[in-house]
C-alpha positions in Angstrom: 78.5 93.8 75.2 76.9 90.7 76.6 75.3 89.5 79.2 75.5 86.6 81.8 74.1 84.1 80.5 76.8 83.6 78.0 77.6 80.0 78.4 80.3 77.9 80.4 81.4 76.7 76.7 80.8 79.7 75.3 82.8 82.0 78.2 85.5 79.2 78.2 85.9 79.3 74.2 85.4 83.5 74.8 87.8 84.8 72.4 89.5 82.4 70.2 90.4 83.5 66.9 88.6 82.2 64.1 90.0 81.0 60.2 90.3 84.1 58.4 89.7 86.8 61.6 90.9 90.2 60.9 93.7 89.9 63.2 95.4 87.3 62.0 98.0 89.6 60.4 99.0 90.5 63.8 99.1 87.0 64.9 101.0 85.4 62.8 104.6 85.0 62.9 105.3 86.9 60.1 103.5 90.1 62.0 107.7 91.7 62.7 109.2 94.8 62.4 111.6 92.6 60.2 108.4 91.8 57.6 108.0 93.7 54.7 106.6 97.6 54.5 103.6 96.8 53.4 102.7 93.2 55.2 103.5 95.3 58.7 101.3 98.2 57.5 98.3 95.6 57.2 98.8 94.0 60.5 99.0 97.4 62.0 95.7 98.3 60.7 94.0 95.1 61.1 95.1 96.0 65.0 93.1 99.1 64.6 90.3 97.6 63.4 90.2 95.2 66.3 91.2 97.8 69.0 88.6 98.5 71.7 89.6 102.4 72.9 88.6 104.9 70.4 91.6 106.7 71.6 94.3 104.3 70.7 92.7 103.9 67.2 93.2 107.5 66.7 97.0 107.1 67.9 97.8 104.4 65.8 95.9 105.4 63.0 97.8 109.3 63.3 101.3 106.9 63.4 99.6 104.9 59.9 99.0 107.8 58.3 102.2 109.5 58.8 104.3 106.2 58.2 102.4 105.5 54.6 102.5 109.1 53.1 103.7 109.2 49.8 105.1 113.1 50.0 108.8 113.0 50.0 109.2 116.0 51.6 108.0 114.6 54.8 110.7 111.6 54.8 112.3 112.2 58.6 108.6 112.4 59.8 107.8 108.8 57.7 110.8 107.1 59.1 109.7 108.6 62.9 106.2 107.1 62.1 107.5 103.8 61.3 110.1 103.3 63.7 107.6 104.1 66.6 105.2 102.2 65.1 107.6 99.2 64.7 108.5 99.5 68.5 104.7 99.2 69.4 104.6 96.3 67.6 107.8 94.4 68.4 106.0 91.4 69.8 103.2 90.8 72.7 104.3 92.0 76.2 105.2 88.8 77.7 105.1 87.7 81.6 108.9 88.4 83.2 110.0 88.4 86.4 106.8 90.7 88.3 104.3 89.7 85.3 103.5 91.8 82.3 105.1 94.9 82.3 105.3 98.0 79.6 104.5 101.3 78.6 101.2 102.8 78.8 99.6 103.4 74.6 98.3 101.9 71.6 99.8 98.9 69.9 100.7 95.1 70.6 103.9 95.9 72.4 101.9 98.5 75.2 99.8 98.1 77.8 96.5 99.2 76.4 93.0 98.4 76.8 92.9 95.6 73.8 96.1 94.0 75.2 94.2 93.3 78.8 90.9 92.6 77.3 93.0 89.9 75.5 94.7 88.5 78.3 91.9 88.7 80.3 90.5 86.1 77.3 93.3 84.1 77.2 93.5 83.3 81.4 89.8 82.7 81.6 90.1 80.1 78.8 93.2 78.5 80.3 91.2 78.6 83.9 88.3 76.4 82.8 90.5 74.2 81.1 92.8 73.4 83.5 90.1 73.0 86.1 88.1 70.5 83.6 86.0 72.3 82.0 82.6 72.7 82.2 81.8 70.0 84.8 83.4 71.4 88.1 82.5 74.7 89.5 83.1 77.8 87.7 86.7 79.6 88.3 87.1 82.7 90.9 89.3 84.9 90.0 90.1 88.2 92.8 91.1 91.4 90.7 93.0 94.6 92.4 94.4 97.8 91.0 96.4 100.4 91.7 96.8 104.3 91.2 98.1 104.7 88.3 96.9 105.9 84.7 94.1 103.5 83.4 94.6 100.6 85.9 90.9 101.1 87.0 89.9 101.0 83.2 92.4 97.2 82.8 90.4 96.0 86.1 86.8 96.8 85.0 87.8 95.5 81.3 89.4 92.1 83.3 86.2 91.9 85.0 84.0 92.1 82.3 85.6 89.6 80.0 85.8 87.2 83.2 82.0 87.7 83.8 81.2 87.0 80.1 83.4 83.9 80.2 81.4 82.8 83.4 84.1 83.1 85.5 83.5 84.8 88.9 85.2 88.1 89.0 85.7 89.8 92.3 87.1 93.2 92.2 88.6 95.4 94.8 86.4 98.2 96.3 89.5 100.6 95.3 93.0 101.5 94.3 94.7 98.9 97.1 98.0 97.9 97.3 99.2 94.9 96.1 99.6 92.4 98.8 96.0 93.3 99.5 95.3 91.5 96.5 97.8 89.1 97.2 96.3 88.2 100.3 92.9 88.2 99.0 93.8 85.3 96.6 94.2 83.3 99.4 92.0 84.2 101.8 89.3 84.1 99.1 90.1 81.1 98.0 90.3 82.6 94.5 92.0 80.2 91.8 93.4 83.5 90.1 94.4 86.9 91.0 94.9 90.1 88.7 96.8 92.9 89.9 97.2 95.8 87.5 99.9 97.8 88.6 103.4 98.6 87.5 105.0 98.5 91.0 108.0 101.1 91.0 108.1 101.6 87.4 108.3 105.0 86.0 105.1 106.5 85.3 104.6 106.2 82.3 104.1 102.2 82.4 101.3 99.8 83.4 101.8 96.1 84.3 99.2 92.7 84.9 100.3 90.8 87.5 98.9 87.3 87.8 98.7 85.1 90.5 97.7 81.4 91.3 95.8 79.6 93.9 92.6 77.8 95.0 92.0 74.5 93.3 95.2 75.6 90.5 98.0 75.5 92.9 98.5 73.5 95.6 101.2 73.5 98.2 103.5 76.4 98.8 102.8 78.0 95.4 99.1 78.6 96.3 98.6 82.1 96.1 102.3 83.0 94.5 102.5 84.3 91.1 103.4 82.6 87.9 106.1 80.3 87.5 107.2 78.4 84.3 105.6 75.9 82.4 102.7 78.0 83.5 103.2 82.0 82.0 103.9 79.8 78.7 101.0 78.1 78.8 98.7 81.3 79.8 100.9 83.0 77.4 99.9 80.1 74.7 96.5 80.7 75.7 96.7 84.7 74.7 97.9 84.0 71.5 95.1 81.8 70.3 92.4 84.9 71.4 91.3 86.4 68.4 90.6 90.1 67.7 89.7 92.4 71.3 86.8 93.4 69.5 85.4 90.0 68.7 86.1 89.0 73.1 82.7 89.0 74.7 82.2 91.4 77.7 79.6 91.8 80.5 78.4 94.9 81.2 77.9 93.2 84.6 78.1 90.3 86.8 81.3 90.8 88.7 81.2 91.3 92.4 82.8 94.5 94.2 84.0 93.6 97.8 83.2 95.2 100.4 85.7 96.8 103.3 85.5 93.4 105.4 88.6 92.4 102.9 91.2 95.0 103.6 89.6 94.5 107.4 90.7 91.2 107.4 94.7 92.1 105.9 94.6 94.8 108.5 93.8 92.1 110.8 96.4 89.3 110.1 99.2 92.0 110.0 98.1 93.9 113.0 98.5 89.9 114.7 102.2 90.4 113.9 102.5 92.9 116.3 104.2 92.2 119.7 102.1 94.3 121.9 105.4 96.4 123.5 104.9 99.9 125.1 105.1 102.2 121.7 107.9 104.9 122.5 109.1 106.0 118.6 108.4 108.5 116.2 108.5 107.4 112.5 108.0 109.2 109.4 106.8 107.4 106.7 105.8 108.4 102.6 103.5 106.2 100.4 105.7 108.2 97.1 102.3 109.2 96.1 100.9 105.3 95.8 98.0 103.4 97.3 99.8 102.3 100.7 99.3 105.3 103.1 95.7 104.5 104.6 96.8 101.0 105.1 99.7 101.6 106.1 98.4 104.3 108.7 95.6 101.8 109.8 97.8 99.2 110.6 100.4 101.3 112.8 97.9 102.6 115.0 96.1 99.2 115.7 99.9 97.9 116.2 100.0 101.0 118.8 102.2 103.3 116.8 100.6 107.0 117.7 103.5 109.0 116.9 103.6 108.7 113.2 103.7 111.3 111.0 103.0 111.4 107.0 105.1 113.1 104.4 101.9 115.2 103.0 102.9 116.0 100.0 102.9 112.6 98.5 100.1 111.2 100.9 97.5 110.9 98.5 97.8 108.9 95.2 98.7 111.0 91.7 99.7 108.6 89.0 102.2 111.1 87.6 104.3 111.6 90.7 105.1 114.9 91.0 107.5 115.2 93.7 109.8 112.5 92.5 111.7 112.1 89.4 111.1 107.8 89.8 108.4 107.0 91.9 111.2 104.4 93.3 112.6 104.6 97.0 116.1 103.2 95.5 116.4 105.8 93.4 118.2 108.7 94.7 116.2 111.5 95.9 113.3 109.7 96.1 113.4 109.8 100.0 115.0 113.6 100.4 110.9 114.5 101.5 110.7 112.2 103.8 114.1 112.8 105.3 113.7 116.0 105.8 110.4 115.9 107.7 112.6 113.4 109.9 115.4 115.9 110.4 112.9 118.3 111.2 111.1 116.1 113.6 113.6 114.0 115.3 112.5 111.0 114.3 113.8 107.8 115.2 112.8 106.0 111.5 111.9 106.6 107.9 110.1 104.2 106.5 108.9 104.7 102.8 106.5 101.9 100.1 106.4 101.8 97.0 103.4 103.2 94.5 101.9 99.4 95.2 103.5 99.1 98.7 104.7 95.6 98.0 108.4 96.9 99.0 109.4 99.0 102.0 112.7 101.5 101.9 114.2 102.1 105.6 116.5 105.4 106.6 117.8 105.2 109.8 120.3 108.4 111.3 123.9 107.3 111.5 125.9 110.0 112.5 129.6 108.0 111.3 128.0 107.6 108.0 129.9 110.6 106.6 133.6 108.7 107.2 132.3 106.3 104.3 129.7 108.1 102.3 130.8 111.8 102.7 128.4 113.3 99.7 125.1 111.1 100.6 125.6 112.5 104.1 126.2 115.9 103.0 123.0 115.8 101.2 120.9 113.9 103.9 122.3 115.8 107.6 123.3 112.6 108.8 120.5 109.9 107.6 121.4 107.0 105.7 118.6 104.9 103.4 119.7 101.3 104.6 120.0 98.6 101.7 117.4 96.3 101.1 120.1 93.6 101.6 120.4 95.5 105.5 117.0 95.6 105.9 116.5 91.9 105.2 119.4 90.6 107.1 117.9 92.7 110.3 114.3 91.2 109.5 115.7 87.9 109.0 117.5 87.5 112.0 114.6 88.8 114.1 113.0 86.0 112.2 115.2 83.9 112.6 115.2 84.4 116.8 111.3 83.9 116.6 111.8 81.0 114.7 114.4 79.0 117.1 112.4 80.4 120.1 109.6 78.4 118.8 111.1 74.9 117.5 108.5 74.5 114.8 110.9 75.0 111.9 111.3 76.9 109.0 113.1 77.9 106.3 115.0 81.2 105.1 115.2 82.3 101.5 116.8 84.6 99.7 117.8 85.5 96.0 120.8 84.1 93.6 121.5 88.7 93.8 120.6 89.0 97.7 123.4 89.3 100.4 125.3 85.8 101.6 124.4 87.0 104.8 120.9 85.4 105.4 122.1 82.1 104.7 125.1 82.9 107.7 121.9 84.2 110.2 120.0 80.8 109.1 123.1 78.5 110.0 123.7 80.5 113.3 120.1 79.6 114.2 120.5 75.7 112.9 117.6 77.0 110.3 117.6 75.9 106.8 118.4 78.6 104.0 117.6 78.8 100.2 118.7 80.3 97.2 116.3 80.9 94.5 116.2 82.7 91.4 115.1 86.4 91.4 111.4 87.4 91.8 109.2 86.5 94.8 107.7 84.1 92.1 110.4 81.7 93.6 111.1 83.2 97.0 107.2 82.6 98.0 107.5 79.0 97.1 109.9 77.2 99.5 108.5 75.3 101.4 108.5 75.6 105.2 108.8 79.5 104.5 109.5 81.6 107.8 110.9 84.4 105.8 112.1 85.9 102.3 113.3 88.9 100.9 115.6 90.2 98.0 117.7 92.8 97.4 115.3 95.1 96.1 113.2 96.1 99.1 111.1 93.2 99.0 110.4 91.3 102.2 108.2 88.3 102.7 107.4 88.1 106.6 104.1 86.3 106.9 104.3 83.9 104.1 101.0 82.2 105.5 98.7 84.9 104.7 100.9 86.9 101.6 102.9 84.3 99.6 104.5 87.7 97.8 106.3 90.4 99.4 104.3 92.7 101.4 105.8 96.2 101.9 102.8 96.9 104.7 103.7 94.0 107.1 107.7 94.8 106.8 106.9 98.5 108.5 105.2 97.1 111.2 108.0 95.1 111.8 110.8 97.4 111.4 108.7 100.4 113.3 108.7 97.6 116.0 112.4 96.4 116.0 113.3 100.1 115.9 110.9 100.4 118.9 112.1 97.5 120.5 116.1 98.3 120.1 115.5 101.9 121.3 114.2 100.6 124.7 117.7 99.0 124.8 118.8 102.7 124.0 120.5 101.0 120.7 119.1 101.7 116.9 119.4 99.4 113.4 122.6 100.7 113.5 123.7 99.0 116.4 122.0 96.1 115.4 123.5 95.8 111.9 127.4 96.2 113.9 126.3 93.1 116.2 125.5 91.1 112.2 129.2 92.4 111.5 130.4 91.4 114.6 129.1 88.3 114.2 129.5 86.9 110.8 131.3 89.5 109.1 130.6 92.9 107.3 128.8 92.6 104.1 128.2 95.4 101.7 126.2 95.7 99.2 125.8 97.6 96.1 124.0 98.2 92.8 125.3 99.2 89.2 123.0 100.0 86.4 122.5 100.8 82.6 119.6 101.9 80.8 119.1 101.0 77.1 116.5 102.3 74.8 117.6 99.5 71.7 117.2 96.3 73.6 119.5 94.5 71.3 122.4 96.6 73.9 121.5 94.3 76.7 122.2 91.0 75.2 125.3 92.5 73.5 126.4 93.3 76.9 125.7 90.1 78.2 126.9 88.0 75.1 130.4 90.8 75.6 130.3 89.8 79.6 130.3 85.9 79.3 133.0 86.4 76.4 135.4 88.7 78.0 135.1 88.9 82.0 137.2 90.7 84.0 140.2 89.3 85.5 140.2 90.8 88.3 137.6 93.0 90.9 138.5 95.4 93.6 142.2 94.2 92.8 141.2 91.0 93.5 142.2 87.9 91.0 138.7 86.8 89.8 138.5 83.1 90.9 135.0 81.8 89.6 133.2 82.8 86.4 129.6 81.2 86.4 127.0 81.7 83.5 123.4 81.1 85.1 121.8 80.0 81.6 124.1 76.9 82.4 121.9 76.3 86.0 123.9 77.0 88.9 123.6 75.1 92.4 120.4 73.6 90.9 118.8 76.6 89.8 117.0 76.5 87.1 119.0 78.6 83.7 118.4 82.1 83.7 119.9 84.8 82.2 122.4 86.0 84.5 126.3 85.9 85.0 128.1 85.4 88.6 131.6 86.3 89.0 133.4 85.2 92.6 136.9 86.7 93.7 139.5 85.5 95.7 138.9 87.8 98.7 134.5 86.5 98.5 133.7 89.7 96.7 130.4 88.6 94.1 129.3 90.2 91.3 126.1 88.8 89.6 124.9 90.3 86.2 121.6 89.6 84.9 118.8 91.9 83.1 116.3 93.4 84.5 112.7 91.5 84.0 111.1 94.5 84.9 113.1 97.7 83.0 115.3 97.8 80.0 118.6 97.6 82.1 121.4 95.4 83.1 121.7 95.4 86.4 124.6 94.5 88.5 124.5 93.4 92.2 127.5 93.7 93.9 128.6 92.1 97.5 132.4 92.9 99.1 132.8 91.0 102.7 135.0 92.1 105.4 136.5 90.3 108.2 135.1 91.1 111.5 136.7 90.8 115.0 133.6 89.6 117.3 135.0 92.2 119.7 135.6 94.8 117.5 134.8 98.4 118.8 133.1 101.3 117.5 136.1 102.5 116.0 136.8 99.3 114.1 133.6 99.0 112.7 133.5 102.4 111.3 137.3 101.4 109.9 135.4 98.6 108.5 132.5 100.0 106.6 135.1 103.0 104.8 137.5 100.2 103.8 134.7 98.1 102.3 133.2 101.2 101.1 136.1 102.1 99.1 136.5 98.4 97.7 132.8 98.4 96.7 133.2 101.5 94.6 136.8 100.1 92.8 134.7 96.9 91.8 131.4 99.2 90.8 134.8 101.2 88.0 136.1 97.6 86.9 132.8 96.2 85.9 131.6 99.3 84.4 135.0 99.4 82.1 133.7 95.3 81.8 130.6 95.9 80.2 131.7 99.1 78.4 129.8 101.7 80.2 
């Protein structure tokens, strides 16, 4: 360990491999699974040698051992060996769309103790030199973690290489959620923020998120995470560390904040409230994350008394023992919380994530069960809404605000989110924007009012959280379900007056998990190659490859399909999982006095179209 007097030079310089270090064999290009037996066993052990947990040197060197025995009567366990050890070490984890993401163990290609104390390295080096160097003040760089497995362990490691590299570490005073963090960065004024978390993932995984601000980013970027050229460059600026061993650390010098932080994000959600006579009762689950005190704190300052917990998954438990994905689109995730709702009467469920960065609603719809007869069967009646619902019904309350107040702003949404925003932002005379997926490009329109995507994420105070913030969308569903019910109307009625008005749009999702990665860009090479002709038994009309650009987008790996009767189909993989994931949108014409009736006609015709085009593109991509 060292202390803190290491040098600015020194701190900044913390890390860099030297000529001859002993993990150059894992450096260099050659270090593949493709390279030869013995040249891959060498860079494996010269990992081992550099590794900082005792416990993943025993893992790997268990795997080394087994993989070089020379007994031929233990072949299938040899091949085992090396193929797992080859999959550890397919290449660094590299920043995607919600940072760096991967399975929890020992190896290059895991999230592990060396792999943070590296990256740690590398952003404190890139820090001073893109803020000059030595001769302005040193960088500050917030750091937040969540429940899971060993994120404590990656934040005091991030801290301690931050310290050492004079960089002025401020840590969380516990497992948060992550718009905390997000928040912090810019209330802070931080130039960096570090949260370790792996959002929704299974549980299994870890993930180092990274976020920009202070005297880095200016402009609408400030406190949003990374964007390209800059994950390359901080990327870059990983590679050149040298062995985790050889990376100073402090054994102090960081600064744990105090309660006055998450008093202050209480605070500037809590202002989002509009002060109406509280008459609801909502359930809501934290899926056995960090959200539910925060959560709980913010309802009852915003006046919510009637609130009640799911208990069972109140408190965190980074293995998630109620659910089979700690992941409120995943089904069954929710059956918990709607059953305490069918139990209690309530008016709303409303379920975060492990991190709480993304908020699930389930409303009761009692026509549900003419266009999703099992769900309802399984549910009595409740219905998890969309996140493309939930964000057209945020977005036009938004919206309303918005107009009411002629200052302006914009609308964004997601190349895979519902047309519909950009429909509520036109009936409003608002601007609306398309982006590419990730709140990475959401958070940085400018003139943000709100953003969201698809997959439960909703930006609502861009101002204070330039990221999506899964606490500050239940306040403002609890409240529009509050407000509508004084109107003796739910979301349901208010999603049938979005029909009404600009026509029915329904969304849904199709999904494949591989375990050989090659799959998903045999898929997509297959898709762009052969595409359907036709959707829902409508002629495809438009076939769009998104590495091309699209409607000045930057490329990205993704294919759109349009059909003649506005159904949309956009393919892309996942940056977070090893899927390919397709989002899928059917629209249906709308009279703007259509009844009851009408609309539930509506909903099982478009139901039944959405499920023909989820059969074609699942014959598409050979599923």
């Amino acid at each position: 360990m060292t202390d803190r007097t290491t040098s600015r030079r020194t701190g900044r310089d913390a890390g860099r491999a030297s000529s001859g270090s002993s993990v150059d064999a894992a450096d260099d290009p050659s270090f593949d699974p493709g390279s030869s037996h013995a040249r891959f066993l060498e860079g494996v052990a010269a990992w081992i040698d550099a590794d900082v947990d005792a416990d993943d040197q025993r893992e790997l060197l268990h795997l080394l051992e087994l993989a070089d025995s020379p007994d031929p009567r233990r072949h299938d366990v040899r091949s085992a060996a090396l193929a797992d050890l080859r999959d550890r070490f397919a290449g660094p984890l590299e920043f995607g769309t919600a940072g760096m993401r991967g399975r929890m163990g020992a190896g290059q290609h895991r999230m592990n103790r060396a792999v943070v104390v590296r990256a740690a390295a590398g952003l404190s080096s890139w820090l001073w030199s893109s803020l000059g160097g030595a001769a302005g003040p040193r960088p500050r760089v917030v750091i937040g973690f969540d429940g899971r497995h060993r994120s404590r362990t990656f934040a005091r490691d991030s801290a301690a290489v931050l310290a050492a590299a004079d960089v002025e570490a401020l840590v969380l005073p516990s497992a948060l959620p992550t718009p905390v963090l997000a928040f912090a960065v810019r209330h802070l004024g931080a130039d960096a923020g570090i949260m370790v978390t792996a959002s929704h993932n299974p549980k299994a995984d870890n993930g180092y998120k990274v976020y920009l601000g202070g005297r880095v980013v200016t402009g609408a970027g400030q406190g949003a995470q990374l964007v390209p050229p800059t994950e390359t460059e901080i990327s870059a600026a990983i590679a050149t560390v040298g062995p985790a061993r050889e990376v100073p650390r402090a054994s102090d010098g960081w600064t744990v904040l105090g309660p006055e932080l998450v008093d202050a994000y209480v605070a500037s959600v809590v202002a989002l409230s509009d002060g109406a006579p509280r008459r609801v009762r909502v359930v809501t689950t934290a899926l056995h994350g960090v959200g539910a005190g925060v959560l709980a704190r913010v309802l009852r300052e915003a006046g919510f008394r009637d609130v009640i917990e799911v208990e069972e998954q109140v408190d965190p438990d980074p293995d998630f023992p109620t659910v089979a994905f700690p992941n409120p689109e995943e089904p069954g995730a929710m059956d918990l919380a709607l059953a305490y709702a069918q139990d209690a009467n309530a008016d709303v469920v409303i379920a975060n994530d492990p991190d709480a960065d993304r908020c699930a609603v389930a409303v009761y719809d009692r026509r549900v069960g003419t266009y999703q007869g099992a769900e309802t069967a399984r549910s009595n009646g409740w219905r998890t809404l969309h996140g493309d619902e939930v964000g057209s019904l945020l977005g036009e309350d938004a919206a309303a605000r918005v107009a009411r107040s002629a200052t302006g702003g914009v609308l964004a949404s997601s190349v895979v989110s519902s047309r519909l925003l950009a429909r509520i932002a036109a009936s409003h005379r608002l601007r609306h924007e398309t982006t590419l997926t990730g709140f990475k490009w959401i958070s940085r329109v400018d003139g943000l009012a709100f953003g969201y995507e698809e997959a439960l994420g909703y930006c609502a105070d861009p101002e204070r959280v330039r990221d999506k913030d899964g606490i500050s969308a239940a306040l403002l569903v609890a409240q529009l379900v509050n407000r509508l019910a004084a109107q003796d109307r739910s979301l349901v009625d208010a999603l049938d007056d979005l029909a009404r008005a600009h026509g029915l749009h329904v969304s849904g999702q199709l999904s494949a998990r591989f375990d050989d990665l090659d799959r998903i860009s045999d898929t997509m090479a297959h898709l762009r190659s052969t595409p359907p002709r036709s959707l829902g038994g409508a002629g495809v009309s438009s076939v769009a490859d998104l590495s091309d650009g699209l409607d000045g987008l930057p490329p990205t790996d993704g294919v759109r399909l349009l059909t003649a009767d506005s159904t949309r189909v956009v393919v892309r993989p996942s940056g977070t999982e090893p899927k390919v994931k397709c989002y899928l949108e059917v629209v249906v014409p709308v009279a703007p006095d259509a009844s009851h009736d009408d609309l539930t006609a509506a909903r099982a015709f478009a139901q039944e179209r959405l499920e023909r085009v989820q059969a074609d593109m699942r014959r598409a991509l050979g599923l």
